[in-house]
C-alpha positions as CSV (number, residue, x, y, z in Angstrom):
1,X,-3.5,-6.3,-21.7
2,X,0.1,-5.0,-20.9
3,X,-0.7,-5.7,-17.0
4,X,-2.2,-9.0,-15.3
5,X,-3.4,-9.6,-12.5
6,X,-4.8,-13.0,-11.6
7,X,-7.3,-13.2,-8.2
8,X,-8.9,-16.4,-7.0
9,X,-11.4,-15.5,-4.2
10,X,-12.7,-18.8,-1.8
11,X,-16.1,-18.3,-0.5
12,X,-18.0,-20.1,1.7
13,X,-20.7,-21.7,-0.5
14,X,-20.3,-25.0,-2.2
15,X,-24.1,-26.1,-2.4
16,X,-26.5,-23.3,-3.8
17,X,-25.1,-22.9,-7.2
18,X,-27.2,-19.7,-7.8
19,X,-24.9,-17.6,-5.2
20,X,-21.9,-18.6,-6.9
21,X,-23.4,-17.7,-10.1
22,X,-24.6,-14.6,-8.4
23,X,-20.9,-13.8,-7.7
24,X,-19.1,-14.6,-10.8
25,X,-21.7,-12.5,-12.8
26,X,-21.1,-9.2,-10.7
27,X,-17.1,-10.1,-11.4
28,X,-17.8,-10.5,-14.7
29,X,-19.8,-6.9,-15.2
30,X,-16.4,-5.6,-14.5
31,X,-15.0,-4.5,-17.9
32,X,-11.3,-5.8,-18.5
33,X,-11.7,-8.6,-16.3
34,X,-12.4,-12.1,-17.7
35,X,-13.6,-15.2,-15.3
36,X,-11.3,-17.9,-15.5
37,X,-13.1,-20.8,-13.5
38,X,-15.4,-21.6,-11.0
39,X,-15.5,-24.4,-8.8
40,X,-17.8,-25.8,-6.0
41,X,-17.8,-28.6,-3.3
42,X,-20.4,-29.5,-1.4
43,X,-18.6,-31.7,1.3
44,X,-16.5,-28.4,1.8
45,X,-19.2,-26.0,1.4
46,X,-17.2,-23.6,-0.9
47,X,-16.3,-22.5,-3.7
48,X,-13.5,-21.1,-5.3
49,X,-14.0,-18.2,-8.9
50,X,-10.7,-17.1,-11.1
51,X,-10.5,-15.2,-12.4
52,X,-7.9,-11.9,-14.1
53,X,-7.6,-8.7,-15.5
54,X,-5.9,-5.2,-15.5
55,X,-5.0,-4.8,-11.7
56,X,-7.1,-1.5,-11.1
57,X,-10.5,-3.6,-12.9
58,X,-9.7,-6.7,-10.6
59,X,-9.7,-4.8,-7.5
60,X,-13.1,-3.1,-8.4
61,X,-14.2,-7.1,-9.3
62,X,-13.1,-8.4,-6.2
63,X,-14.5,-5.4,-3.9
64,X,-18.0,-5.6,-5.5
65,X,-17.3,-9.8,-5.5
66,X,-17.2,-9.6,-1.3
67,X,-20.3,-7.2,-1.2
68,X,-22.1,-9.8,-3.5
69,X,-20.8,-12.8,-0.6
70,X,-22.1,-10.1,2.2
71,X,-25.3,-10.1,0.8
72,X,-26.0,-13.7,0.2
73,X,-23.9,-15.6,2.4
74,X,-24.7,-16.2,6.3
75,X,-22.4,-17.6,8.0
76,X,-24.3,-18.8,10.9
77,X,-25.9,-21.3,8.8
78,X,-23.0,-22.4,7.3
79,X,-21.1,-25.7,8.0
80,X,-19.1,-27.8,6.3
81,X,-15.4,-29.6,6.4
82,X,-13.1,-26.6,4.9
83,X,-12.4,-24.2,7.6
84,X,-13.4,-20.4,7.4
85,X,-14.0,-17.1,8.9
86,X,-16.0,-15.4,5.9
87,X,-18.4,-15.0,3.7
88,X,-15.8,-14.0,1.1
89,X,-13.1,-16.2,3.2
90,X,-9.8,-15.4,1.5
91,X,-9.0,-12.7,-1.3
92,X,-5.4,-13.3,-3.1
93,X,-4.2,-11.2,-5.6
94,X,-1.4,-13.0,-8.0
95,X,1.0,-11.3,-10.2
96,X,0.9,-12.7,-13.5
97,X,2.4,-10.5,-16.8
98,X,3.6,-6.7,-16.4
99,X,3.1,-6.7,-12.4
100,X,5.3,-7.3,-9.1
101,X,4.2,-9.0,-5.8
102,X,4.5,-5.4,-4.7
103,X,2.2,-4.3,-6.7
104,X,-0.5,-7.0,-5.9
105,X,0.6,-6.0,-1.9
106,X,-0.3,-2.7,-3.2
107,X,-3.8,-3.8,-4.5
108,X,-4.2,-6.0,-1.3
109,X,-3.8,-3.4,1.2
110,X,-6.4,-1.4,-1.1
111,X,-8.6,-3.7,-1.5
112,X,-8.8,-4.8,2.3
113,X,-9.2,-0.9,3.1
114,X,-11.8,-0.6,1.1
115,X,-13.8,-3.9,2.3
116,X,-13.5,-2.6,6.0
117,X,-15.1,0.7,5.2
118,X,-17.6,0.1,2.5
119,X,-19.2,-3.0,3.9
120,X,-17.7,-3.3,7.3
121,X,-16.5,-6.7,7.0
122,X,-12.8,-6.7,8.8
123,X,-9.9,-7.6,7.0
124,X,-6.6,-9.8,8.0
125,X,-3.5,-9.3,5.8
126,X,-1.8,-12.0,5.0
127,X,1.5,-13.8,3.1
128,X,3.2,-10.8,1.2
129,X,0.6,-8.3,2.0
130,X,0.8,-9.1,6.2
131,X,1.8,-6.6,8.5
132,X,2.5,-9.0,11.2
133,X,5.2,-12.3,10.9
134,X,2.3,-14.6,12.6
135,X,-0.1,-13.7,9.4
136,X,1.9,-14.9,7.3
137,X,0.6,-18.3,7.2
138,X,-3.2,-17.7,6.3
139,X,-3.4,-21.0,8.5
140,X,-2.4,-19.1,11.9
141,X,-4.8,-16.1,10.4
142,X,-8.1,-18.0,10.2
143,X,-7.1,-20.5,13.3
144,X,-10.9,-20.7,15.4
145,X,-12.7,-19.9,12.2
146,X,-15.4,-17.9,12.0
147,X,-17.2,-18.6,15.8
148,X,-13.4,-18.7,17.6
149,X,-12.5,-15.3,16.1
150,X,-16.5,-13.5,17.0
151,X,-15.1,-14.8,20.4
152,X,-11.9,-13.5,20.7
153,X,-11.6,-10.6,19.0
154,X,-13.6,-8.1,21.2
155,X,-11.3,-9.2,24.1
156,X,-8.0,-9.7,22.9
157,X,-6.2,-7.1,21.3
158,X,-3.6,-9.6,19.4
159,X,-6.7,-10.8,17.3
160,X,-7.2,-7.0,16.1
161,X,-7.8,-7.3,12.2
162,X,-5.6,-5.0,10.0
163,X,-8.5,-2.8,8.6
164,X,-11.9,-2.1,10.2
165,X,-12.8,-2.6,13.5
166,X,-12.3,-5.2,16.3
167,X,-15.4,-7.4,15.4
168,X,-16.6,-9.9,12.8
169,X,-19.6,-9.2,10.8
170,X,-22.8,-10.3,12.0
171,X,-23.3,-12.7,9.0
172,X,-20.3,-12.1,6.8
173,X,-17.5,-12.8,9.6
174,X,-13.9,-11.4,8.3
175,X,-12.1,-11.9,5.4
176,X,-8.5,-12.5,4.7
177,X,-6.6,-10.4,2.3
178,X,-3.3,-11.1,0.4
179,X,-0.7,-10.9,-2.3
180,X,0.9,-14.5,-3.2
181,X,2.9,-16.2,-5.9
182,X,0.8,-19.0,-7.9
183,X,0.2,-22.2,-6.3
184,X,-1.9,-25.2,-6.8
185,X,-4.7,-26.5,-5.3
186,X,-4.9,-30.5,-5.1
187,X,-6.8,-32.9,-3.7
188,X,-6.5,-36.5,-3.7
189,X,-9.2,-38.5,-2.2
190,X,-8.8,-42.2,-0.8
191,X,-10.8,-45.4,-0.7
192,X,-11.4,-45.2,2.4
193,X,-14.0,-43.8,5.3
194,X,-11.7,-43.8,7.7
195,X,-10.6,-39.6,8.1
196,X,-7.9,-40.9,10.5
197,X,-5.9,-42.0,8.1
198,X,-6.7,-39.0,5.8
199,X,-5.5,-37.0,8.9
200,X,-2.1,-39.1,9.2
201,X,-1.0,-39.2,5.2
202,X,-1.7,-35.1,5.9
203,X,0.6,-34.8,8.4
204,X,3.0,-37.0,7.1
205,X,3.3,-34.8,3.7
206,X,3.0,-31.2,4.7
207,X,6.1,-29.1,5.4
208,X,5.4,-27.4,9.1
209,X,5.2,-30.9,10.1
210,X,8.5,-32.4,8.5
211,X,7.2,-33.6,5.1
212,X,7.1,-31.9,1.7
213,X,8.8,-27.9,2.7
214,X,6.0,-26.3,0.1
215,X,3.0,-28.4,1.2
216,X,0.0,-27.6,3.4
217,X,-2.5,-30.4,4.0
218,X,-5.5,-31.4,5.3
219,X,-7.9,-34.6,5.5
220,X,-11.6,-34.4,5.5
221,X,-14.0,-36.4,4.6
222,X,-16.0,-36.7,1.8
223,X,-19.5,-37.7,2.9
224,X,-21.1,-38.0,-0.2
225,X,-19.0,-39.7,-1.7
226,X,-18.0,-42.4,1.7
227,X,-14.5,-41.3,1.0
228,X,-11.7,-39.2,2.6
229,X,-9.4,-36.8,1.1
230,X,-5.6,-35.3,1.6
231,X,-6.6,-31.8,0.9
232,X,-3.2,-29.5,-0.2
233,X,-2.0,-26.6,-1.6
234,X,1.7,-26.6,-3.1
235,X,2.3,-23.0,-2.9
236,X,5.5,-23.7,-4.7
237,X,5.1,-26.1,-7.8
238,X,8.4,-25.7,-9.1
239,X,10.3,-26.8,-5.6
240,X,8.1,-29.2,-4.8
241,X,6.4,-30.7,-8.4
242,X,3.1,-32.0,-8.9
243,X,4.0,-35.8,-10.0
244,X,6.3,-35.7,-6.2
245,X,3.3,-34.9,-4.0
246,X,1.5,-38.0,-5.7
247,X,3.5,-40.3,-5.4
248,X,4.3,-39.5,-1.5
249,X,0.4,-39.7,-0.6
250,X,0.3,-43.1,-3.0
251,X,3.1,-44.1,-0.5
252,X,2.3,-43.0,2.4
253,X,-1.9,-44.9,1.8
254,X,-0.2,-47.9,0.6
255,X,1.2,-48.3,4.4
256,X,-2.7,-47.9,5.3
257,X,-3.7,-50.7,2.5
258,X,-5.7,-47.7,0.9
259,X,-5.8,-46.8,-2.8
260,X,-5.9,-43.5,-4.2
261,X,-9.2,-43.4,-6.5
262,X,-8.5,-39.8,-7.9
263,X,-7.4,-36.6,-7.9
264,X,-8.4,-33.0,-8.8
265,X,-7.3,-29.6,-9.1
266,X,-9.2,-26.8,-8.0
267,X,-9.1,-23.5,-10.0
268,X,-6.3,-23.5,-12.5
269,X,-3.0,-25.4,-12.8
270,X,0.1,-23.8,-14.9
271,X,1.0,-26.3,-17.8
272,X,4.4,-26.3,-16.7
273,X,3.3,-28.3,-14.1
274,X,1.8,-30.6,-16.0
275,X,4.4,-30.9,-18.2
276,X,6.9,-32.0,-15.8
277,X,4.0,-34.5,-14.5
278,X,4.4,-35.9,-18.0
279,X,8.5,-36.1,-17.9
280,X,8.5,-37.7,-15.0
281,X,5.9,-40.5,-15.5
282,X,6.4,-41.2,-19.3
283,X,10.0,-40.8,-19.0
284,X,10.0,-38.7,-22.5
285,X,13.9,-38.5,-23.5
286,X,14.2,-35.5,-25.2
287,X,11.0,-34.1,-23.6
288,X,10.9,-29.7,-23.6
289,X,7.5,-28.2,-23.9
290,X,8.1,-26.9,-27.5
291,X,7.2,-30.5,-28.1
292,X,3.8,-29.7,-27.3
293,X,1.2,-29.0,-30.0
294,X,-0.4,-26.0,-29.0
295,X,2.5,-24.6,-27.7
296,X,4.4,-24.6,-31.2
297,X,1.5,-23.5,-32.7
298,X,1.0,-20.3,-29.7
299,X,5.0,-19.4,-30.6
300,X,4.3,-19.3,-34.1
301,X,1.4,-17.3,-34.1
302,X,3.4,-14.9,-32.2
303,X,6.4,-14.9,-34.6
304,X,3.9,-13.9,-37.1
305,X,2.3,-11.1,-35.1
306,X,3.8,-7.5,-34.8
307,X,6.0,-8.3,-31.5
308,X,5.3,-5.0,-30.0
309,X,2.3,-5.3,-27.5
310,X,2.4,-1.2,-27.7
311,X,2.3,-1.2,-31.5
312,X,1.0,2.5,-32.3
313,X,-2.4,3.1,-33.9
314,X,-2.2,4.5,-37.5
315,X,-3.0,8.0,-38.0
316,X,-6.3,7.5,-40.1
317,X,-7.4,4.3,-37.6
318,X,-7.1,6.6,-34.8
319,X,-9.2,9.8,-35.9
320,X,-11.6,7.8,-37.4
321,X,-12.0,6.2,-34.4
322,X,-12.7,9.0,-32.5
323,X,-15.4,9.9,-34.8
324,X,-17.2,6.8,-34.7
325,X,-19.5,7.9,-31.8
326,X,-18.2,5.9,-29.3
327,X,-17.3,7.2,-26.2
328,X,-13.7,5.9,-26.0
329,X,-11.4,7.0,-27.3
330,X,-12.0,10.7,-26.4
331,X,-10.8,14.2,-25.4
332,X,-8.6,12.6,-22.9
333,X,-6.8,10.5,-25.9
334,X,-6.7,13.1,-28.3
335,X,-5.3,15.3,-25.9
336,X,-2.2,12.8,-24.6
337,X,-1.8,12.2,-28.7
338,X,-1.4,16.8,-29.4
339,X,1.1,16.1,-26.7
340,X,2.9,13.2,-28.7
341,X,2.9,15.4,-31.5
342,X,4.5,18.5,-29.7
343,X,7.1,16.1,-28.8
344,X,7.8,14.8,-32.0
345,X,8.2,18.5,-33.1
346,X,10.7,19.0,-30.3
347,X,12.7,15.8,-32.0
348,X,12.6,16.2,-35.6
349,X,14.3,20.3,-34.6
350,X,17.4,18.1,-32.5
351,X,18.0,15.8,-35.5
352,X,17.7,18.8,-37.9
353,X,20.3,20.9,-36.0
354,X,22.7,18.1,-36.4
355,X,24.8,19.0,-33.7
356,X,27.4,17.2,-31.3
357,X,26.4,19.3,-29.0
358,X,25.8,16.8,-25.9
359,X,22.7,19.4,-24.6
360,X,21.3,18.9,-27.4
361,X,21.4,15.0,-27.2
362,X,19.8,15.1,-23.7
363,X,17.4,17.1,-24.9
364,X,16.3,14.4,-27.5
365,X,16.4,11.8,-25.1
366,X,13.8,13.6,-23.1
367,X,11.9,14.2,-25.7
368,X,11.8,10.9,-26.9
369,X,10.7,9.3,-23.1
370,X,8.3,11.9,-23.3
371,X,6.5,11.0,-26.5
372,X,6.9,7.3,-25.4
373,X,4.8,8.2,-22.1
374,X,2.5,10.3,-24.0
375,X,1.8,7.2,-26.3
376,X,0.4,5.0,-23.5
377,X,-1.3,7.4,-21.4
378,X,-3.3,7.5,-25.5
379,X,-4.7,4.4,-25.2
380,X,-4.3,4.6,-20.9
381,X,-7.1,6.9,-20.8
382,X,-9.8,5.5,-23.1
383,X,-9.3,2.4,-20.4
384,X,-9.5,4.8,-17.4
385,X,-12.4,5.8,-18.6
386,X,-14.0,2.3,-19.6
387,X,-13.1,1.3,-15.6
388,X,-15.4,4.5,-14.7
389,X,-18.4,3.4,-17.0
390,X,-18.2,-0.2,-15.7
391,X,-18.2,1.4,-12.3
392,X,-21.2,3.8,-13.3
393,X,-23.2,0.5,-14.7
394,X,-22.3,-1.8,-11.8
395,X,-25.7,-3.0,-10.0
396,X,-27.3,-1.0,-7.7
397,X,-30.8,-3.3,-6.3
398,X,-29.4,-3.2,-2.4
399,X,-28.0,-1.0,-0.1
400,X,-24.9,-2.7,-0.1
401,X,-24.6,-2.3,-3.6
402,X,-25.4,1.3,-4.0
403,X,-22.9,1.7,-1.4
404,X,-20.1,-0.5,-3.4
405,X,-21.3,1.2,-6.5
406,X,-21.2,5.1,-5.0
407,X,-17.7,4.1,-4.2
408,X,-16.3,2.1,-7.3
409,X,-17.4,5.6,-9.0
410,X,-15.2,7.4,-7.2
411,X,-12.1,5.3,-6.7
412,X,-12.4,4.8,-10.7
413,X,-12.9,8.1,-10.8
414,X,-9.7,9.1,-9.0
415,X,-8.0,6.6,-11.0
416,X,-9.0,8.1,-14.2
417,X,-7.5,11.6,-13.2
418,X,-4.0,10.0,-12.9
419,X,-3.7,9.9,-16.4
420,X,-4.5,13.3,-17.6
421,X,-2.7,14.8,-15.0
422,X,0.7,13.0,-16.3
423,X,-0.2,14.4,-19.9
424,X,-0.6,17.8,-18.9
425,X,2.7,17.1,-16.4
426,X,4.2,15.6,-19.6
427,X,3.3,18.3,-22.2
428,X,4.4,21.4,-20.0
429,X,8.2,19.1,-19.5
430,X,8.3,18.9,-23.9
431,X,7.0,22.6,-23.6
432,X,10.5,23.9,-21.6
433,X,12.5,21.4,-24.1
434,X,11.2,23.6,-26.9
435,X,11.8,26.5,-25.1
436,X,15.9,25.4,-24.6
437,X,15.9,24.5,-28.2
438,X,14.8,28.0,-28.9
439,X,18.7,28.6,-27.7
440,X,20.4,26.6,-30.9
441,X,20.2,28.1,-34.5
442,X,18.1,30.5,-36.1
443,X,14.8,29.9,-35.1
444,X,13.5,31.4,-37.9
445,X,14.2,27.9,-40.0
446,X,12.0,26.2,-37.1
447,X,8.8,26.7,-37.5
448,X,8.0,23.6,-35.9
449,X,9.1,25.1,-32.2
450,X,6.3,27.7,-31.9
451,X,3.5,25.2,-33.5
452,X,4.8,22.0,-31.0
453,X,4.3,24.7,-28.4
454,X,0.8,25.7,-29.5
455,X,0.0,21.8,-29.4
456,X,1.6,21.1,-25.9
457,X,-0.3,24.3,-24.6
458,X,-3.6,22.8,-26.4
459,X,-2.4,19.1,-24.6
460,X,-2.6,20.9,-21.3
461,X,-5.7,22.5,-21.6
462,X,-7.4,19.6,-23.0
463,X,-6.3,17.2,-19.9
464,X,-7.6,20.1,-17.8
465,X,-10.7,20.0,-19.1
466,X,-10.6,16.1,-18.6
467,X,-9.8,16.9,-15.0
468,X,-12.6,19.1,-14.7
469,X,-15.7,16.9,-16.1
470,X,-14.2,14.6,-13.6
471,X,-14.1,16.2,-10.5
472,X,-17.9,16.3,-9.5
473,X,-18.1,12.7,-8.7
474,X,-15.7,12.9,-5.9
475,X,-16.9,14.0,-2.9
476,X,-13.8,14.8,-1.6
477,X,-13.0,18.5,-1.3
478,X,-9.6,18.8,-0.6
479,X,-8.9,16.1,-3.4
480,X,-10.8,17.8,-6.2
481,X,-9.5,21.5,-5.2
482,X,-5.7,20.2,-5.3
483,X,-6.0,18.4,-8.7
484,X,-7.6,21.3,-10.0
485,X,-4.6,24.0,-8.8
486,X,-1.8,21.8,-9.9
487,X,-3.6,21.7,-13.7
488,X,-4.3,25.6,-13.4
489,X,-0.6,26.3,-12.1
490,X,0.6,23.6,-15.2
491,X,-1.4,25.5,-17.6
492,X,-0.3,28.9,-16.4
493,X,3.3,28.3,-16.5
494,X,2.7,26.4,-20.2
495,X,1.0,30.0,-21.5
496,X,4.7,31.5,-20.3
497,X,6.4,29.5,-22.0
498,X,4.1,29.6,-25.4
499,X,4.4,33.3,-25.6
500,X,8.0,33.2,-25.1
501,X,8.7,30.8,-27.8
502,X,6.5,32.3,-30.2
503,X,7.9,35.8,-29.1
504,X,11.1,34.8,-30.1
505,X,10.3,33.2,-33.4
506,X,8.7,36.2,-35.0
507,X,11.3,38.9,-33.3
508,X,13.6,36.9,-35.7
509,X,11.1,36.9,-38.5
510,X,12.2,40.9,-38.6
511,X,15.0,41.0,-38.1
């Protein structure tokens, strides 16, 4: 996967593990997403799934994730020490490889549009993704929790959410949406019943209140275990390390006479922070993290592995894996890889004219982004297409999953045009290349003008016909009858251009 996008969805259930199992497996039915970890507490009554993926396959994961927590989550029966407002309760979308926080604001706004409308939960948006400054802080977003905001809401137009209407679901409350950098989730838990003290060490360590600038804390207690715990998140590990937020609680309960009996993380930790956990207590000299086992061994694999992640397909690998029967690759493929082709044709002529001429070298370089374009959207739409059969298999028992189904269909769907619309965008720009190069030289020594043309015209038409298989499972008119005229008025245009080029060889065949 060239792009990775990690999501880490709290919901509020911590005690029947068959919900959560419930959950991760509809996440996991989601092809090109992969589920990291799943945790539960039952003293908090929640539980958090990670879990990653290409960004478009996590948003249809996390979408069909909240109508999986709408369905078997109530709310009103829920209570336990972590506060809440939702079934799904918060919904973060992290950029890890190939992707920007404005992309994962991108995916949050989409994903919290589409939770308002296909299940009517309401959505805040919050940290990157808020539209307000006092949602930033998911703390000030979910303040009342789940009965203050079914409260408030209604009557107070500051508490509007930023999608769906002004009113909590009945049994799934509201759910808060965002786009974030990594953090870590810690706990510590104490010795101790006494949540007072919990409470104090809390306050003493979190940044609003003085403390550590990248810390938010809580206490609770732990009932079944008869301890208390300094619940955090460091939403900024590097600042504000691991091994530094120990020792202050270990401190800070030492004034109270308390121990610390443990600590755990919740989710996933990055092993940088780890590592610097290490430095610091074993006071390792010439400590680095290429001193770590796996890591050597993870940098040499990769030394010994083509370094290109977009390493082309051979020739033979490629046709003979369009013959195997499969599905993917496809038309789509085979049409993005005729426009590749055309392209190269369009480059070999600018090398063969061997010319100076600085049109001619901005020609090439056009050519040459074009094939590089045309060689992603190859492999780009065989994963388009595996999004929309993993949309078209997703469960559909309940109402509310026919609902998130009908529309994962179509937003996949939509997706999936994108990427033969840019080859048949893509093969009509290498088409009007050929056509300049028509200008330099005899073109009766190029051959390979009028036969890239042919194959950038047969690009076209095959991405049209991807378009058109397509369109019937969108039920939006408009939509469907403009993606259909810009292909048509691409194609038209192409055939222009075709006939000219090929005009033009054979009038100097004659001559």
């Amino acid at each position: 996967m060239n792009k990775i996008v990690e999501c880490i969805p709290n919901f509020s259930e911590g005690r029947d593990a068959s919900v959560v199992k419930a959950i991760a497996s509809a996440i996991a039915s989601v092809p090109n997403v992969v589920v990291l970890d799943r945790t539960m507490d039952s003293d908090h009554h929640r539980s958090v799934i990670t879990f990653a993926g290409e960004p478009e396959a996590v948003l249809e994961a996390a979408v069909l994730a909240a109508a999986r927590a709408v369905e078997l989550i109530d709310l009103n029966l829920h209570t336990g020490e972590h506060p809440r407002m939702g079934a799904m309760d918060v919904l973060p979308f992290v950029p890890i490889k190939g992707v920007t926080m404005t992309d994962c604001v991108a995916l949050a706004r989409r994903a919290g549009e589409r939770i308002a409308r296909e299940l009517r939960v309401p959505v805040y948006l919050y940290e990157h993704a808020a539209t307000r400054p006092d949602r930033i802080d998911l703390a000030n977003v979910r303040r009342g929790e789940f009965e203050g905001l079914r409260a408030n809401v209604a009557v107070n137009p500051e508490s509007a959410p930023d999608f769906g209407e002004a009113k909590v679901h009945p049994t799934a409350g509201a759910v808060a949406v965002g786009a974030r950098a990594p953090l870590i989730a810690y706990n510590i838990n104490l010795a101790t019943e006494d949540l007072t003290i919990a409470k104090k060490i809390a306050r003493a360590i979190r940044g609003r209140d003085g403390g550590l600038r990248y810390v938010k804390a809580l206490g609770f207690e732990l009932a079944a275990r008869n301890q208390v715990q300094v619940s955090m998140n460091l939403v900024n590990y590097e600042a504000t390390p691991l091994f530094r937020v120990f020792e202050m609680v270990k401190r800070e309960a030492d004034r109270y006479g308390v121990r610390i009996v443990g600590s755990e993380i919740i989710g996933l930790i990055p092993q940088a922070a780890l590592n610097a956990s290490a430095d610091f207590y074993l006071q390792i000299e010439n400590f680095s993290p290429d001193l770590v086992l796996e890591q050597r061994l993870q940098a040499a694999l990769d030394e010994a592995e083509p370094n290109d992640a977009d390493a082309e397909q051979s020739v033979t690998s490629f046709v003979d894996e369009v013959a195997a029967g499969s599905e993917t690759p496809g038309s789509g493929s085979v049409a993005a890889l005729t426009g590749v082709l055309a392209a190269s044709l369009g480059a070999m002529v600018c090398k063969l004219v061997n010319s100076d001429d600085p049109e001619i070298e901005e020609i090439l370089a056009e050519l040459e982004e074009l094939r590089a374009d045309l060689r992603v959207a190859v492999a780009e739409d065989a994963e388009s297409f595996a999004r929309v059969l993993g949309a078209q298999a997703l469960p559909e028992t309940t109402e509310a999953e026919q609902f998130a189904r009908q529309n994962a269909i179509e937003e996949t769907t939509k997706g999936a045009l994108a990427v033969p619309l840019r080859v048949a965008e893509a093969s009509l720009q290498a088409m009007e290349l050929l056509s300049e190069l028509t200008e330099f030289g005899d073109a009766r020594m190029f051959p390979e003008l009028p036969a890239g043309a042919q194959l950038a015209l047969a690009a076209m038409r095959g991405a049209y016909y991807n378009v058109c298989a397509n369109l019937d499972a969108i039920g939006d008119a408009e939509f469907t009858q403009a993606r259909r005229g810009e292909v048509e008025d691409m194609i038209a245009r192409g055939q222009e251009l075709a006939d000219e080029i090929e005009g033009s060889f054979l009038r100097q065949q004659l001559l």
